[in-house]
C-alpha positions in Angstrom: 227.8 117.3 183.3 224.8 115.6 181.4 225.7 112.2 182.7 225.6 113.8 186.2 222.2 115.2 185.6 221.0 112.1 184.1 222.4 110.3 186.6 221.1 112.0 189.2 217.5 112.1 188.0 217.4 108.6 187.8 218.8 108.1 191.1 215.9 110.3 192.1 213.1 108.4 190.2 214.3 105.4 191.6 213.9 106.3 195.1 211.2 107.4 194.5 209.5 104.3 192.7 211.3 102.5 195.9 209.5 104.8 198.5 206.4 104.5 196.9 205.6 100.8 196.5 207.5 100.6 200.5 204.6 102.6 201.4 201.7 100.7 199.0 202.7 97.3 200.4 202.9 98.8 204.4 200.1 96.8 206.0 199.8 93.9 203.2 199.5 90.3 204.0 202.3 88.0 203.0 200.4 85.8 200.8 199.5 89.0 199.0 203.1 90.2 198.5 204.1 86.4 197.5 201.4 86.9 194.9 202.5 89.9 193.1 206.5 88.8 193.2 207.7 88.1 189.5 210.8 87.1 188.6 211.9 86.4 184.9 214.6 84.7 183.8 216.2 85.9 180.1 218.1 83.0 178.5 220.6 83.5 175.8 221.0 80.7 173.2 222.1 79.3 169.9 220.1 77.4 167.3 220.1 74.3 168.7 219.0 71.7 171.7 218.1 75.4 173.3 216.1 75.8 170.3 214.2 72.3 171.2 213.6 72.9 174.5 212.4 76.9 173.8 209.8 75.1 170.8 208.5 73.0 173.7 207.4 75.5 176.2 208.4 73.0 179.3 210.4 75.1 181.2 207.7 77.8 181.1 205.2 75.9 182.4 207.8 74.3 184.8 208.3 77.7 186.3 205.0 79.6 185.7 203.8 78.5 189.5 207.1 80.2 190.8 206.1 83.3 189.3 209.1 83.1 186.9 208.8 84.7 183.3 211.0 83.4 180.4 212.1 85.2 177.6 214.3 84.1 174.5 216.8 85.2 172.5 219.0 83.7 170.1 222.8 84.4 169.0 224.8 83.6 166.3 228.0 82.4 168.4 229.1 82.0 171.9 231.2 85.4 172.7 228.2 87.3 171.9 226.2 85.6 174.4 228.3 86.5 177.0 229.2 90.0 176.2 225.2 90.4 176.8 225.7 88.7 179.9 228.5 90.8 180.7 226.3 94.5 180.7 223.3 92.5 182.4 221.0 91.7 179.4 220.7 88.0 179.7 220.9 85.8 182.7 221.8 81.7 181.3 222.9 80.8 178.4 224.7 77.7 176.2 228.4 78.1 175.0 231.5 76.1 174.4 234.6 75.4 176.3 236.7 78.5 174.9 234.4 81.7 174.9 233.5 81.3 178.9 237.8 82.1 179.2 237.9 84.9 177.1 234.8 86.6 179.0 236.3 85.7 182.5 239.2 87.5 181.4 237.6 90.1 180.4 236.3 90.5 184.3 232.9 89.0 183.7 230.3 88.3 186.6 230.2 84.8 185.3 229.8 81.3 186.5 229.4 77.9 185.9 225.8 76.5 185.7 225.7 73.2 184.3 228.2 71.2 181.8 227.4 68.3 179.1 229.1 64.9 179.2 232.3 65.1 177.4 231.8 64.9 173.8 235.2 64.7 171.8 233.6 63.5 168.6 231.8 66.6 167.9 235.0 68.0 166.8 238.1 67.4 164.2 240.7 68.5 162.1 239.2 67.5 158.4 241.7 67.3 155.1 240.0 66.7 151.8 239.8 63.6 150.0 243.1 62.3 149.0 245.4 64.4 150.8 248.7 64.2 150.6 248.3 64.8 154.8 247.8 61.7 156.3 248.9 61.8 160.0 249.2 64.8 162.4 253.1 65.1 161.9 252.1 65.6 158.2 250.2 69.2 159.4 254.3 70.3 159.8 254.6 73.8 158.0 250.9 73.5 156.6 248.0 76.1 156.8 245.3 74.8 158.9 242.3 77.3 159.1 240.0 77.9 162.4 238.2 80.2 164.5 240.4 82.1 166.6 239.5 82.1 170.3 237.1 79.1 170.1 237.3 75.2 171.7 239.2 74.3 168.4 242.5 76.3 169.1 242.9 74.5 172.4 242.2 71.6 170.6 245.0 72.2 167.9 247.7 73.1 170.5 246.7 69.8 172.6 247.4 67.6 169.6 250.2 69.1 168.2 251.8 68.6 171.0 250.1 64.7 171.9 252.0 64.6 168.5 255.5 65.7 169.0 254.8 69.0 167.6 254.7 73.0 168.6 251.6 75.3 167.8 253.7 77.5 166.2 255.1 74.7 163.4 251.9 75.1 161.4 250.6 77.9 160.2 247.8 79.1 162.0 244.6 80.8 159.4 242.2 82.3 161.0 238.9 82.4 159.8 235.1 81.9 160.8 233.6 78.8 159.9 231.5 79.7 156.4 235.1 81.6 155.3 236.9 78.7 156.6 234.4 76.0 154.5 235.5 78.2 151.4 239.0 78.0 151.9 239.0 74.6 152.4 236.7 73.7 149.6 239.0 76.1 146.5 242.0 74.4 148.3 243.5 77.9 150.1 244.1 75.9 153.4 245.7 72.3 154.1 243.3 71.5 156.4 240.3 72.7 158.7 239.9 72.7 162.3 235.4 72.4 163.0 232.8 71.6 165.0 229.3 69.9 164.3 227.3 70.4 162.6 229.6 72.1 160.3 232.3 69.2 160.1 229.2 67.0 159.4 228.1 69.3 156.7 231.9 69.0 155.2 231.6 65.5 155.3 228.3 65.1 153.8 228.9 67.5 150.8 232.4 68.2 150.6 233.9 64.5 151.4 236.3 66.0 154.0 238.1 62.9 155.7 239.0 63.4 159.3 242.5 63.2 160.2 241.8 63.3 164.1 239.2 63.7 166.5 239.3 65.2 170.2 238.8 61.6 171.8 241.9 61.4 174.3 242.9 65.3 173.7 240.4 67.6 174.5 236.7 66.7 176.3 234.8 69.5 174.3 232.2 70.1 176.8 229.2 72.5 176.4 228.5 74.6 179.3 225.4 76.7 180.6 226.3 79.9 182.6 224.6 82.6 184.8 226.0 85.7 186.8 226.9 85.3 190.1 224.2 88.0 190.9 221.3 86.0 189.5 223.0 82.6 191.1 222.9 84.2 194.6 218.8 84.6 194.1 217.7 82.3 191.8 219.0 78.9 192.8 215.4 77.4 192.3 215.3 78.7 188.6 218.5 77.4 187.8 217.7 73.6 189.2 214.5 73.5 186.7 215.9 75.3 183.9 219.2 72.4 184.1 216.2 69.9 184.5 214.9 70.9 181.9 217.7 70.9 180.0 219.0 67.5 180.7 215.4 66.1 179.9 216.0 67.0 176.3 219.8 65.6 176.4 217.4 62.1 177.4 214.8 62.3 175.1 217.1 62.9 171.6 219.9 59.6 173.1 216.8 57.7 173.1 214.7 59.1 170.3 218.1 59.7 167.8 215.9 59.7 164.2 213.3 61.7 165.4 215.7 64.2 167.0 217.8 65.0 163.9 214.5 65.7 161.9 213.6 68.8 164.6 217.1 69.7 164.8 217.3 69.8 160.9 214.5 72.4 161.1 215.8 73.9 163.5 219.7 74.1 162.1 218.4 74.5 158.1 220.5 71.2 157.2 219.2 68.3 155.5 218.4 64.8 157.9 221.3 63.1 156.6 223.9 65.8 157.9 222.2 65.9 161.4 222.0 62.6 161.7 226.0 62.5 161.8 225.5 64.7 164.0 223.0 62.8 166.9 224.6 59.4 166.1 228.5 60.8 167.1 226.8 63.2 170.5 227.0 62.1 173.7 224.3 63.4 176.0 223.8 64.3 179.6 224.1 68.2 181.4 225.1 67.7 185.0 226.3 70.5 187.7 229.8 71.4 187.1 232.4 69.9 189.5 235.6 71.2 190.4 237.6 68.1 188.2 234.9 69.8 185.4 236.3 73.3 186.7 239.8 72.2 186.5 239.2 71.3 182.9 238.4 74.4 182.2 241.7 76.2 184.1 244.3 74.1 181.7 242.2 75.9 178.6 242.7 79.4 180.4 246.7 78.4 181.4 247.4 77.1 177.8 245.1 80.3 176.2 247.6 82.4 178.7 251.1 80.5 177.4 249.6 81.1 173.8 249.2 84.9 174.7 245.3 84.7 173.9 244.2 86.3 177.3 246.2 88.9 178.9 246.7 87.7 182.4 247.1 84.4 184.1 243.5 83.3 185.4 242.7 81.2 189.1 239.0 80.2 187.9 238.0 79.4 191.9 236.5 82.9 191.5 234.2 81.1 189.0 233.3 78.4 191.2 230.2 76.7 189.9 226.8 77.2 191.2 225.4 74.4 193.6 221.9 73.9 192.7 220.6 71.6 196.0 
């Protein structure tokens, strides 16, 4: 009965507000109304190239004539992002391959903004340092540890079976990446399945070896998203803020030493783990085509066959946003 009342009133003070400024702006010139428009757009992000590009202040002055306001906020993973996008609190954000499935299933309004250049290198599954594992067969029967849910586990179930093997002939522990480090480091797990700059960061001060990459298994894209809602009406937006975006993706492949200083500042690490970092990236955000799109349906198929998602997805819904 509350939620009614509530409800109500606010349905009230809305059409109110709505009646109101219809009547204020009866009679005023165009250029006035263009004037007093304001849009903002609220971007989601990691610590990261976001992180760069928020430091810089370029896309706000990119899109201050447009009238466009940009706010900032910064997550610690992926899934969060788009649970915020999911009740309407953010509008674009920066995620992996994995977490973009997860919230689709979950009936999310989203879609596909932009994606990065393939970039296989940036993840791995690491043994220590004189292993007895030595090729993928070897990972038969042994406790690997990873993040459940993320770009990794698809990762995992395409090379054990490049290799000859099934998902479920190793045993699967999951754990988030600082839980996972610790594992791996007091010798509770066999190996580790991680992403920069953590796998550079086991390198540097663990002397994790890599047993395989992603090259020829999995293209470990990034992607930026938006709602279909704010798609529909902000197409303009969009096109700078990937502009934008891709101008930083230039500047740190051509400026690589100077790039994993900021990043160090921005991440917390020392130069000489974010430089393994830089030097292994590829670089480039482009609009998402539908080869990009289809990439992203055999994650969601294999995430269905491994019973991660409840139901069977046809991304076309998720078709990506055309920014001409």
């Amino acid at each position: 009965m509350t939620f009614r009342s509530d409800f109500s009133r606010r349905q009230f003070l809305a059409s109110t507000v709505l009646a109101s400024t219809a009547v204020a702006t009866l009679g005023t010139p165009t250029s006035v109304l263009a004037q007093k428009v304001s849009r903002t757009l609220r971007i989601g992000h990691q610590k990261g190239w976001l992180s760069i590009l928020k430091g810089r202040g370029t896309l706000e002055k990119r899109l201050a004539p447009l009238g466009v306001n940009v706010t900032w906020t910064e997550f610690n993973a992926g899934p969060v992002q788009l649970e915020a996008l999911n009740v309407g609190a953010i509008d674009f954000g920066d995620v992996g391959e994995a977490p973009p499935i997860f919230a689709q299933a979950a009936g999310a309004p989203l879609v596909y903004a932009a994606a990065t250049v393939p970039r296989p290198r940036l993840e791995a599954i690491i043994v220590p340092k004189g292993s007895t594992i030595q090729t993928v067969a070897d990972l038969k029967g042994k406790r690997i540890a990873y993040n459940k849910g993320s770009n990794v586990q698809y990762f995992l179930a395409k090379l054990l079976e490049k290799n000859g093997l099934k998902y479920t002939d190793v045993q699967s522990v999951f754990l988030p990446p600082p839980d996972a480090r610790a594992a791996f480091e007091k010798g509770a797990v066999d190996a580790w399945i991680i992403w920069d700059p953590f796998l550079a960061a086991a390198q540097k001060t663990l002397n994790a070896q890599i047993l395989a990459d992603a090259t020829g298994v999995a293209n470990n894209r990034g992607y930026y998203f938006t709602s279909r809602e704010f798609a529909t009406h902000n197409t303009d937006v969009l096109r700078i803020a990937i502009e934008e975006v891709n101008g930083i993706d230039t500047w740190v492949s051509k400026n690589k030493a100077a790039a994993a200083v900021e990043l160090a500042q921005v991440l917390g690490l020392d130069k000489t783990i974010t430089e393994v970092y830089v030097n292994r990236a590829a670089y480039g955000t482009a609009a998402v085509t539908q080869d990009i799109l289809s990439e992203q349906q055999s994650i969601a198929d294999t995430f269905f066959e491994l019973k991660l998602i409840p139901k069977k997805l046809n991304l076309r819904h998720a078709a990506p946003v055309s920014l001409n």
